[in-house]
N, CA, C and O atoms as a MOPAC input file, in Angstrom:
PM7 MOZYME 1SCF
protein

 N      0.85800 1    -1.18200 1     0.00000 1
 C      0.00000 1     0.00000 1     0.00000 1
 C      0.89500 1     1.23300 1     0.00000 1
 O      1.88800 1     1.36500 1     0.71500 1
 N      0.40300 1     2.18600 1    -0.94300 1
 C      1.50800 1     3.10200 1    -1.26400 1
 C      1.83100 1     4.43500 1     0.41000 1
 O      1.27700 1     4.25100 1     1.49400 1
 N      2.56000 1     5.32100 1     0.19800 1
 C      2.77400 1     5.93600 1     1.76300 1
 C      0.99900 1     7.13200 1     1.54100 1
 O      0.17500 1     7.49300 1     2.38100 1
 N      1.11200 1     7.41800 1    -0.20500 1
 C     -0.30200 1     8.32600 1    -0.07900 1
 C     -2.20400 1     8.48500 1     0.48300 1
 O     -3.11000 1     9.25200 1     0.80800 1
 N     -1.64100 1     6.57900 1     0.16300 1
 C     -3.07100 1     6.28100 1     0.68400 1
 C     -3.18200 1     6.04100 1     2.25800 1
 O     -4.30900 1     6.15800 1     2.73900 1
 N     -2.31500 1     5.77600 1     2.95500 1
 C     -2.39800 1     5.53900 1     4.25800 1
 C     -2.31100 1     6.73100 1     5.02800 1
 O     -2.60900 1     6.86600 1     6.21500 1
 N     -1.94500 1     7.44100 1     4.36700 1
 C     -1.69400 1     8.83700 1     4.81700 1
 C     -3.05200 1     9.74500 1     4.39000 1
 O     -3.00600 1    10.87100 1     4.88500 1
 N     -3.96900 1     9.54600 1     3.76400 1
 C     -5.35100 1     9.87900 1     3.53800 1
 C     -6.00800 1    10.08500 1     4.01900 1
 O     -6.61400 1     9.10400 1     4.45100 1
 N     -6.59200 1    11.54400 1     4.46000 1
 C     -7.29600 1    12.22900 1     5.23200 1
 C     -8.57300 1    11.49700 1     5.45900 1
 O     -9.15200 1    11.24500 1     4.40200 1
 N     -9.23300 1    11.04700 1     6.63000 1
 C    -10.89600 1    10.35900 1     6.45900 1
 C    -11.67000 1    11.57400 1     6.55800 1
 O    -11.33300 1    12.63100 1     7.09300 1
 N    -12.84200 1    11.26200 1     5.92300 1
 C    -13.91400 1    12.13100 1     6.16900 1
 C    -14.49000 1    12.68100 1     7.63500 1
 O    -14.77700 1    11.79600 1     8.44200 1
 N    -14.62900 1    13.67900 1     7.93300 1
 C    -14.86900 1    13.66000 1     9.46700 1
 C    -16.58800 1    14.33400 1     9.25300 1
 O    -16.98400 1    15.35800 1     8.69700 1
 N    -17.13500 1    13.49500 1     9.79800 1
 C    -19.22700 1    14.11500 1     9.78700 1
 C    -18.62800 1    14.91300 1    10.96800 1
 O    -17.48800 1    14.88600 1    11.43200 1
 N    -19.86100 1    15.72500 1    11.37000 1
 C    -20.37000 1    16.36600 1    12.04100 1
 C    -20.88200 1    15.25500 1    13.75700 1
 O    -21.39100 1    14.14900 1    13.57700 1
 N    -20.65800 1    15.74400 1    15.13200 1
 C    -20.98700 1    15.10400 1    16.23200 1
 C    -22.27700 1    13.97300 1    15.86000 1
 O    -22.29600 1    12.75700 1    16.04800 1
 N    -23.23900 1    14.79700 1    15.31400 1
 C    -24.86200 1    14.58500 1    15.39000 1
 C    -24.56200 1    13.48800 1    13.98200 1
 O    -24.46600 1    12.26300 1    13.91100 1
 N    -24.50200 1    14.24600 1    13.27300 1
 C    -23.85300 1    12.92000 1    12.25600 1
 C    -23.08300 1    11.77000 1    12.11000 1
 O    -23.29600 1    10.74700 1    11.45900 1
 N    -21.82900 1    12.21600 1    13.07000 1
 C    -21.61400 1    10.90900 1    13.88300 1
 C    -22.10100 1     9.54100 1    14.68200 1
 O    -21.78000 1     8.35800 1    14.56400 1
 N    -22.71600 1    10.01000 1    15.26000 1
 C    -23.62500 1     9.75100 1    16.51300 1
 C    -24.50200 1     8.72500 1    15.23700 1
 O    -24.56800 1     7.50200 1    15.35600 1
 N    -24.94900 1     9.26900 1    14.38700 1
 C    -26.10000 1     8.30200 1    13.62400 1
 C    -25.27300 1     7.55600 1    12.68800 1
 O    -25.76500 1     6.44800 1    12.47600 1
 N    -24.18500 1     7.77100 1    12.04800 1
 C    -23.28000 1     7.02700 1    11.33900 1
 C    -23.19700 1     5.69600 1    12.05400 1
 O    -23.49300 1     4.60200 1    11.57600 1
 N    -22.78300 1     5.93600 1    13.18700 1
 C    -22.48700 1     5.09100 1    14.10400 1
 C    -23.71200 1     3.76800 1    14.75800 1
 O    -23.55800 1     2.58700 1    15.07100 1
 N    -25.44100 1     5.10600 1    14.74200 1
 C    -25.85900 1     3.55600 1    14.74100 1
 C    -26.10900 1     2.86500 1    13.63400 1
 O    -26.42500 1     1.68700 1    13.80400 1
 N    -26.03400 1     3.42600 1    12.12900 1
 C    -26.31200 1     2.77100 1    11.00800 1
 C    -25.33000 1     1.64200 1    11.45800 1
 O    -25.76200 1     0.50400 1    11.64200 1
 N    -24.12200 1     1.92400 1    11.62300 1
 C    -23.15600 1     0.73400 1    11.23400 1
 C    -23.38100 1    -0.46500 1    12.42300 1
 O    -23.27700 1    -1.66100 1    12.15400 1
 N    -23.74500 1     0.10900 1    13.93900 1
 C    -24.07800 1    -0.81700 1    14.89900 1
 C    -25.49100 1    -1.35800 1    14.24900 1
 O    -25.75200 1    -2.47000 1    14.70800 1
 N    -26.39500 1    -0.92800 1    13.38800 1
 C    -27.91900 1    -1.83400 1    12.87700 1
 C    -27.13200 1    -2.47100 1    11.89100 1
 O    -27.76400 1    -3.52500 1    11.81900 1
 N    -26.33200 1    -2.57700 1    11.18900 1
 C    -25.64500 1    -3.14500 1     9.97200 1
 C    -25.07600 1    -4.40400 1    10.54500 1
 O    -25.16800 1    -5.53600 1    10.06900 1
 N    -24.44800 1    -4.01300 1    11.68600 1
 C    -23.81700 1    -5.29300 1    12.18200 1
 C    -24.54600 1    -6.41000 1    13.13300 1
 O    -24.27400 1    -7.60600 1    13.24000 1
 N    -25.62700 1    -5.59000 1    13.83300 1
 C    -26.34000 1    -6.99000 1    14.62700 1
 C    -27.38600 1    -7.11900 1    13.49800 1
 O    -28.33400 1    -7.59200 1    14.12500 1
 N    -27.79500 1    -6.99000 1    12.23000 1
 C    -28.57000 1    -7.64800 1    11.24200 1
 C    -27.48900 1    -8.49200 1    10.90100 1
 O    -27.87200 1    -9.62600 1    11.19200 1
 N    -26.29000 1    -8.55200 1    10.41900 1
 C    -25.20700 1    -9.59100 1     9.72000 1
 C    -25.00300 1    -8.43400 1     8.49400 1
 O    -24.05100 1    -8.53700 1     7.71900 1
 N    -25.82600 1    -7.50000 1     8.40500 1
 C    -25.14700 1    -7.19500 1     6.62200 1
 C    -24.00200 1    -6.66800 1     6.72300 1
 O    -23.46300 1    -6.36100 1     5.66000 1
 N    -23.36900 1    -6.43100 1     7.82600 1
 C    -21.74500 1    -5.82500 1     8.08300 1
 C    -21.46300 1    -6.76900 1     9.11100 1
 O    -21.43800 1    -6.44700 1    10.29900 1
 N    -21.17200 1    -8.35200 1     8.54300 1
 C    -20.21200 1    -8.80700 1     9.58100 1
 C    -18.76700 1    -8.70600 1    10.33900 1
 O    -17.75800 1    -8.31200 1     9.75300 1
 N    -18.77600 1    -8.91000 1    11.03500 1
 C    -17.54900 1    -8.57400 1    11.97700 1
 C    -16.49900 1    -9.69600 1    11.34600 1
 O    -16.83000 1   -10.71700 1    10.74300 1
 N    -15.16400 1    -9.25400 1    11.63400 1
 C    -13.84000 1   -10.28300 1    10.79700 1
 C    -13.73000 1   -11.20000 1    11.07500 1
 O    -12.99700 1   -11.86100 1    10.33900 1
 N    -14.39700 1   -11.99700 1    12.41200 1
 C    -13.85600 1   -13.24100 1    12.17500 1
 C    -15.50400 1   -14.03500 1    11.50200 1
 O    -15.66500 1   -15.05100 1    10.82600 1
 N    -16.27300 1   -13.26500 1    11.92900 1
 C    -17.70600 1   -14.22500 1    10.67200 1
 C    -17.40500 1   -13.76700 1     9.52400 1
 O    -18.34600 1   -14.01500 1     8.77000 1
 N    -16.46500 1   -13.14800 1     8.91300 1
 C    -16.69200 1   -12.71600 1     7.43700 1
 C    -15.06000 1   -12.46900 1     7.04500 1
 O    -14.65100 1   -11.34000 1     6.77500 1
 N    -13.86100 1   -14.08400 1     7.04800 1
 C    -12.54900 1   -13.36400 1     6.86800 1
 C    -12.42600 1   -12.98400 1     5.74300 1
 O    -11.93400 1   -11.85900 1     5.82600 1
 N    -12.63300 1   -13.33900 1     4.34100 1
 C    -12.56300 1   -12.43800 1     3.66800 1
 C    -13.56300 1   -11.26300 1     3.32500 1
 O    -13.68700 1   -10.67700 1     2.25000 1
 N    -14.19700 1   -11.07900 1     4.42900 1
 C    -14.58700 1    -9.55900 1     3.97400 1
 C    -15.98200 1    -9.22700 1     3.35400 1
 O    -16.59000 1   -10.15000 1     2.81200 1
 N    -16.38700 1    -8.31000 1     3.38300 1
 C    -18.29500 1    -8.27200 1     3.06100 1
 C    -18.32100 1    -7.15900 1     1.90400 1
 O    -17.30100 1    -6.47000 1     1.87500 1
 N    -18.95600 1    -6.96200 1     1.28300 1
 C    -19.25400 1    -6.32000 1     0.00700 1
 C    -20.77400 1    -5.64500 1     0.65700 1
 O    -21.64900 1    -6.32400 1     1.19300 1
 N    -20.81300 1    -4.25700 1     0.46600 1
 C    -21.79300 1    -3.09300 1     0.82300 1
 C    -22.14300 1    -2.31200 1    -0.67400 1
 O    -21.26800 1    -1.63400 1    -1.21100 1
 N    -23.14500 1    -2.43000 1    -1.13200 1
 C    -23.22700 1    -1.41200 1    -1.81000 1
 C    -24.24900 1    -0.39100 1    -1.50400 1
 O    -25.42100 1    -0.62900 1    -1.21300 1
 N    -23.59800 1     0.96400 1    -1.61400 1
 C    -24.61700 1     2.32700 1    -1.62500 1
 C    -25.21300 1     2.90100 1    -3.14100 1
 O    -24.61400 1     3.46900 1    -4.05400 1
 N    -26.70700 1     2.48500 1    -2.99700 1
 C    -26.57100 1     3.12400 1    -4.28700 1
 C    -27.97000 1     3.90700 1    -4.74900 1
 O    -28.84100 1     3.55200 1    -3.95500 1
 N    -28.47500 1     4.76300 1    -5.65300 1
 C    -28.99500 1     6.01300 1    -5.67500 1
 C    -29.88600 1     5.85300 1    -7.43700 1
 O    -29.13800 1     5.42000 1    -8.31300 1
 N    -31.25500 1     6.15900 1    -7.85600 1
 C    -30.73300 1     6.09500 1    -9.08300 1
 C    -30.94700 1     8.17700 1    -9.03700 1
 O    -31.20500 1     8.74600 1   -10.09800 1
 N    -30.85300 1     8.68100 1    -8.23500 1
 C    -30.99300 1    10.07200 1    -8.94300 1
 C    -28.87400 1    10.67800 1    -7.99900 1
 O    -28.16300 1    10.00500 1    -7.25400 1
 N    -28.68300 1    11.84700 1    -8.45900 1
 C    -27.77100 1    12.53700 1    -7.96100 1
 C    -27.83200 1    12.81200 1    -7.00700 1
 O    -28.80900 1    12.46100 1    -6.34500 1
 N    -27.13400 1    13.34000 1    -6.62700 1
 C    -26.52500 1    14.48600 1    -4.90600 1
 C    -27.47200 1    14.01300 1    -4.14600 1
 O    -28.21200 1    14.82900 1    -3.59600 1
 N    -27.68600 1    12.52300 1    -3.92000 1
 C    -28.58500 1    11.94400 1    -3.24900 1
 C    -28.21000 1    11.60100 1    -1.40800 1
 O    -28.91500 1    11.31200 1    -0.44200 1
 N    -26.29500 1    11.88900 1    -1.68000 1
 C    -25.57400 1    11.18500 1    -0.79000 1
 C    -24.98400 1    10.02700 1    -0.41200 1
 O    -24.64200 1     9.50200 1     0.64800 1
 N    -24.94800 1     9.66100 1    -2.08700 1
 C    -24.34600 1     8.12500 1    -1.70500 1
 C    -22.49000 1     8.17700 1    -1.40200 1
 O    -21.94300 1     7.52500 1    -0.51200 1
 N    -21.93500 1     8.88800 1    -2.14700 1
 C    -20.70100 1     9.30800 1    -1.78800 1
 C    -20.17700 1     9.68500 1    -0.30600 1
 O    -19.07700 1     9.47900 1     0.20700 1
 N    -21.27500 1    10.27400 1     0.18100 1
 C    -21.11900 1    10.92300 1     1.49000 1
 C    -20.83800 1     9.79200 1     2.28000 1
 O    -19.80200 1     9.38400 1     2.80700 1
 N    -22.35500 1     9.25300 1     2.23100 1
 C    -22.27100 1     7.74700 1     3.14400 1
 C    -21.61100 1     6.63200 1     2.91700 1
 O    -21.45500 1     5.85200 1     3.85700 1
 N    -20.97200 1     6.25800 1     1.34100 1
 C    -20.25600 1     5.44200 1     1.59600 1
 C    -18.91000 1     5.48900 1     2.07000 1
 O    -18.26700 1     4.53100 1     2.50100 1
 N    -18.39000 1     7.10500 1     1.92000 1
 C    -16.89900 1     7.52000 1     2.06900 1
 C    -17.16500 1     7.38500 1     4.06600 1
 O    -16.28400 1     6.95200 1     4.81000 1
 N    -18.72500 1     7.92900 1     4.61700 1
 C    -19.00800 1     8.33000 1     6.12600 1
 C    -18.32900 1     6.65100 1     6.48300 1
 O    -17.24200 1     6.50200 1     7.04200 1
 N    -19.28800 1     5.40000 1     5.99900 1
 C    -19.01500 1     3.91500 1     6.43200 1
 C    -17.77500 1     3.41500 1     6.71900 1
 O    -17.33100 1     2.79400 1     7.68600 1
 N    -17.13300 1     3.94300 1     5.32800 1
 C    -15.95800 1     3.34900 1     5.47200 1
 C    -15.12100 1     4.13300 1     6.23400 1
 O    -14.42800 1     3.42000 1     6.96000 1
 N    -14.92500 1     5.18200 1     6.35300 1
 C    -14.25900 1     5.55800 1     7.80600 1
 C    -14.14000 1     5.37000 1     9.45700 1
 O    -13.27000 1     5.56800 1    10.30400 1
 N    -15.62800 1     4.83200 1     9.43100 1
 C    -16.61300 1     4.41400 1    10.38500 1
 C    -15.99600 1     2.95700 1    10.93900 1
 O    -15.75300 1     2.58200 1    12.08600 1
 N    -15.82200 1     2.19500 1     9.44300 1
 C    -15.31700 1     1.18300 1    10.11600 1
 C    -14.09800 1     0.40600 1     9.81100 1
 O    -13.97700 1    -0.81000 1     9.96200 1
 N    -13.05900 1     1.36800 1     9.29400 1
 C    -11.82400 1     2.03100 1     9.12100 1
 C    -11.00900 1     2.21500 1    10.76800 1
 O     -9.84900 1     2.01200 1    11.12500 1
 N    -12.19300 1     2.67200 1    11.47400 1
 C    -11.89100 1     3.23900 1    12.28500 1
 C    -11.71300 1     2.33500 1    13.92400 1
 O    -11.14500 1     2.51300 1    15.00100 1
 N    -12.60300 1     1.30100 1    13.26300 1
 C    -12.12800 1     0.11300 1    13.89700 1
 C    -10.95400 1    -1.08000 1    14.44800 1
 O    -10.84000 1    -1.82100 1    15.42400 1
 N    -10.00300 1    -0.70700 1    12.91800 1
 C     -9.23300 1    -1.18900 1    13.20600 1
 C     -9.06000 1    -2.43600 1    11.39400 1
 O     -8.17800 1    -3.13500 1    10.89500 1
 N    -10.69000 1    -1.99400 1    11.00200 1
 C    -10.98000 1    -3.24100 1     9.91600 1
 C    -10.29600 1    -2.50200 1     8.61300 1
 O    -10.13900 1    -1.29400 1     8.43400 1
 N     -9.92700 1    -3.64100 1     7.73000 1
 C     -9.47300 1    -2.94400 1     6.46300 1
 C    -10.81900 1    -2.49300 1     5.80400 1
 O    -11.78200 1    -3.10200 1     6.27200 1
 N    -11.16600 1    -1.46300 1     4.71500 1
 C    -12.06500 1    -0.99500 1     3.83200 1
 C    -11.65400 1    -1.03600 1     2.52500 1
 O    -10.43500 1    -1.19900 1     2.55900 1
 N    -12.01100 1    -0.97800 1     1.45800 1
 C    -11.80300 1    -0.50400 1     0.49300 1
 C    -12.97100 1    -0.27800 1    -0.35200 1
 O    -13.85600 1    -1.13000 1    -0.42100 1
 N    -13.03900 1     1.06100 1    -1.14100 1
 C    -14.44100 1     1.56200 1    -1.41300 1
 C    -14.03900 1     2.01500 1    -2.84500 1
 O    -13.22500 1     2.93800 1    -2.88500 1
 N    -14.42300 1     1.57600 1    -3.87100 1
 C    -14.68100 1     1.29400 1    -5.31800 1
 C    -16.25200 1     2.32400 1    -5.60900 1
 O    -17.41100 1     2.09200 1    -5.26400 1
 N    -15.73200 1     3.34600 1    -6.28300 1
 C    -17.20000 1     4.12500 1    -7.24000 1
 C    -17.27900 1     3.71000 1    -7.91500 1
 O    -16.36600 1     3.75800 1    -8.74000 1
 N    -18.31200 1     3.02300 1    -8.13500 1
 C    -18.84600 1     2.97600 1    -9.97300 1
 C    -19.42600 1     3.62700 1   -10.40600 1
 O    -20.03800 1     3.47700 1   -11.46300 1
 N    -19.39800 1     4.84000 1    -9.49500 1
 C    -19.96300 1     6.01900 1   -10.99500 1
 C    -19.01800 1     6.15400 1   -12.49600 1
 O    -18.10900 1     6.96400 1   -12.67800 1
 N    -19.25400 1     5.66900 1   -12.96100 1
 C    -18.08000 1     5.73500 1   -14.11700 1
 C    -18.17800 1     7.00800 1   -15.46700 1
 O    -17.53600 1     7.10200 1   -16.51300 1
 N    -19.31800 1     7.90600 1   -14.85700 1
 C    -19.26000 1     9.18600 1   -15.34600 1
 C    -18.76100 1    10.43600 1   -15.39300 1
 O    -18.26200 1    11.25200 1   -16.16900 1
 N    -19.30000 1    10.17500 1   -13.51100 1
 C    -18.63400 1    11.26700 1   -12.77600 1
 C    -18.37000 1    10.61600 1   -11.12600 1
 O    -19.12800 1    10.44800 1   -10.17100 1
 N    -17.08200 1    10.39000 1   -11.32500 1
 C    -16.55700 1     9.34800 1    -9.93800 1
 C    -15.76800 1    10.73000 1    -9.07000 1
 O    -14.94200 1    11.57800 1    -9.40800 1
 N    -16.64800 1    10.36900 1    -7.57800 1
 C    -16.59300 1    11.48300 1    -7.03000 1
 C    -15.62900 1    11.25800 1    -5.07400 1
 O    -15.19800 1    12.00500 1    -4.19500 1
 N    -15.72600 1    10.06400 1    -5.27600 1
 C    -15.69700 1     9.34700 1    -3.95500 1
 C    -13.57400 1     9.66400 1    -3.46700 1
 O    -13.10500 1     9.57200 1    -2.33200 1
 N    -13.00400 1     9.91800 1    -4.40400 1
 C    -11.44300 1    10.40800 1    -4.15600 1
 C    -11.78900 1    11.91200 1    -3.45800 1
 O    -11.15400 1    12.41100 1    -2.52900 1
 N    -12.85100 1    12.45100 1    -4.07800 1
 C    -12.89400 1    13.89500 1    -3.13600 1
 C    -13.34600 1    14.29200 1    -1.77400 1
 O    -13.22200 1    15.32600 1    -1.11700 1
 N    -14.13800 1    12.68000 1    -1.47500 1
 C    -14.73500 1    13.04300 1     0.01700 1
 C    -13.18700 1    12.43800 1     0.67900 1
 O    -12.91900 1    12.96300 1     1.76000 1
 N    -12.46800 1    11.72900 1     0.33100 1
 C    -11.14400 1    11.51500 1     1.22600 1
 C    -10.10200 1    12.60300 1     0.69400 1
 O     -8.90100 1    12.43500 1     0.90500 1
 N    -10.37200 1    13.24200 1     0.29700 1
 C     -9.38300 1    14.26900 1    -0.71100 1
 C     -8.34200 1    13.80900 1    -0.64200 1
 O     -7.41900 1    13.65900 1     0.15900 1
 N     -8.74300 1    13.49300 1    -2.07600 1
 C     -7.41900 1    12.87700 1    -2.67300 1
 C     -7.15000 1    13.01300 1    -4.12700 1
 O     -8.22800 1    13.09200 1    -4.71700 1
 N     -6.43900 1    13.05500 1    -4.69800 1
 C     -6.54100 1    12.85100 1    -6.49400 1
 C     -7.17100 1    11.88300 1    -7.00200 1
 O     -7.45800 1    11.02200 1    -6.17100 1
 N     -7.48800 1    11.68600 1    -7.99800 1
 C     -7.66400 1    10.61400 1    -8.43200 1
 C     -6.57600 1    10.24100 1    -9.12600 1
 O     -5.88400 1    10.95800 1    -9.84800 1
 N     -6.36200 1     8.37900 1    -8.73700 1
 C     -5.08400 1     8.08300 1    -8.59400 1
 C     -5.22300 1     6.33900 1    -9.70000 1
 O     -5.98400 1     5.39600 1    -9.48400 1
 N     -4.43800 1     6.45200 1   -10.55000 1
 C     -4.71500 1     5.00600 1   -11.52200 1
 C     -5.35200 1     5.82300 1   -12.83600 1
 O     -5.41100 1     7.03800 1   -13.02500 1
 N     -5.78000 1     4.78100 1   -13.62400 1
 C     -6.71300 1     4.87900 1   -14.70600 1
 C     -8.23700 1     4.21300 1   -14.24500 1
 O     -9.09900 1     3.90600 1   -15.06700 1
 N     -8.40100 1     4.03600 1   -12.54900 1
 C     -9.94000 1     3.89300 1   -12.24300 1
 C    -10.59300 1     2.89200 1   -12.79600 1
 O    -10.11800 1     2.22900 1   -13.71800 1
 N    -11.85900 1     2.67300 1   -12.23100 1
 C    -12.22300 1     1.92400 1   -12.32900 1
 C    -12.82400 1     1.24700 1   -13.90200 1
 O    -13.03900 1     0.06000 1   -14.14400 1
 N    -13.02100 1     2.58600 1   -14.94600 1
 C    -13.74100 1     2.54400 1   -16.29500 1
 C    -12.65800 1     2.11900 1   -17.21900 1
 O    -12.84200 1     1.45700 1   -18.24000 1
 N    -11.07000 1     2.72100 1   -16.61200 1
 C    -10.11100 1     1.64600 1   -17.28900 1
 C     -9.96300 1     0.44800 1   -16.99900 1
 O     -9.20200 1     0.04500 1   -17.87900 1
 N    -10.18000 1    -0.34900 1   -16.37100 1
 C     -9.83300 1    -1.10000 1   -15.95700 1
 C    -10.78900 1    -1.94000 1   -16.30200 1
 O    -10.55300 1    -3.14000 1   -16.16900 1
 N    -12.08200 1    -1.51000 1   -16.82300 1
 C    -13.15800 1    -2.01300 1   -17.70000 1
 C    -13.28400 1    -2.32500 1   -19.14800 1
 O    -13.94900 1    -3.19600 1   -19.70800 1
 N    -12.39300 1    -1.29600 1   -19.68600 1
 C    -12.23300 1    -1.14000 1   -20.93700 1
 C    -10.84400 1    -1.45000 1   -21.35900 1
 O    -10.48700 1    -1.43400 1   -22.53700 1
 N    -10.00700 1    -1.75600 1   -20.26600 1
 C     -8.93900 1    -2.27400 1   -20.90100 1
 C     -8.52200 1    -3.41500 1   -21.41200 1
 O     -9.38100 1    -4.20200 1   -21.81100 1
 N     -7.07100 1    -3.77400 1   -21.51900 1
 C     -6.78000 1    -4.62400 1   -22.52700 1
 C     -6.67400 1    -5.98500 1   -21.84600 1
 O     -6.98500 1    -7.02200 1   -22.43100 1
 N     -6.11300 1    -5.93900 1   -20.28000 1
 C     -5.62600 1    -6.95300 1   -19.67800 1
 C     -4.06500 1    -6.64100 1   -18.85900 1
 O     -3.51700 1    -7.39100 1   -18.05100 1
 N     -3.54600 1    -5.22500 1   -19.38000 1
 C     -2.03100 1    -5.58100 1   -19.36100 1
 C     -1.69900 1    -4.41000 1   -18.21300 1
 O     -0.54500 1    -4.10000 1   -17.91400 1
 N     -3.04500 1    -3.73200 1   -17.54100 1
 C     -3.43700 1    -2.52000 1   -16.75500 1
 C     -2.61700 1    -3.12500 1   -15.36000 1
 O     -2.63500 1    -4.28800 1   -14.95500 1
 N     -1.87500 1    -1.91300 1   -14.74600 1
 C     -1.50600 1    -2.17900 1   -13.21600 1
 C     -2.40300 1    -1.70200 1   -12.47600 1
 O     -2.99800 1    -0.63300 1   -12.61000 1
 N     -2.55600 1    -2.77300 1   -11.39300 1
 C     -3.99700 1    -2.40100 1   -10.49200 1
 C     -2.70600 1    -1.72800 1    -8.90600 1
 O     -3.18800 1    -1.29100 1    -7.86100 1

């Protein structure tokens, strides 16, 4: 993992926003849809998703994964907006690679 990404600012909500981030992810986890690491070692797949804009899916998925980032658990959070991919700006960051739409359209010979 490169020194830029670990070094990557998390999103910080607001107290009150916190506070509810927090029980989304505690209702996520005593339902099972966010199992904990040792029921789930390789790991659980979340998707946030919207069909209109500025709906907040960016918000909340960049809010989650910090959330439980913050745990101690690894994250990794993939946009597929492949129009307008927005999710490098709630961690401000560049956008970094040829993303996810290359990596769709490419040849095979792409470094991930």
């Amino acid at each position: 993992m490169s020194d830029k990404l670990q070094k990557a600012p998390t999103a910080r909500p607001s107290s009150a926003l916190a506070y509810q981030l927090s029980d989304i992810c505690a209702n996520l986890r005593l339902t099972g849809i966010l199992p904990a690491a040792w029921e789930a070692p390789h790991g659980a797949v979340l998707l946030v998703t919207s069909p209109q804009a500025a709906e907040g899916k960016t918000t909340l998925a960049a809010a989650l994964a910090a959330n439980v980032a913050s745990t101690g658990e690894r994250v990794v959070v993939v946009d597929g907006n492949l129009q307008q991919p927005s999710t490098h700006l709630a961690f401000k960051m560049s956008p970094a690679g040829i993303g996810l739409g290359g990596l769709l359209k490419g040849n095979g010979n792409e470094a991930c």
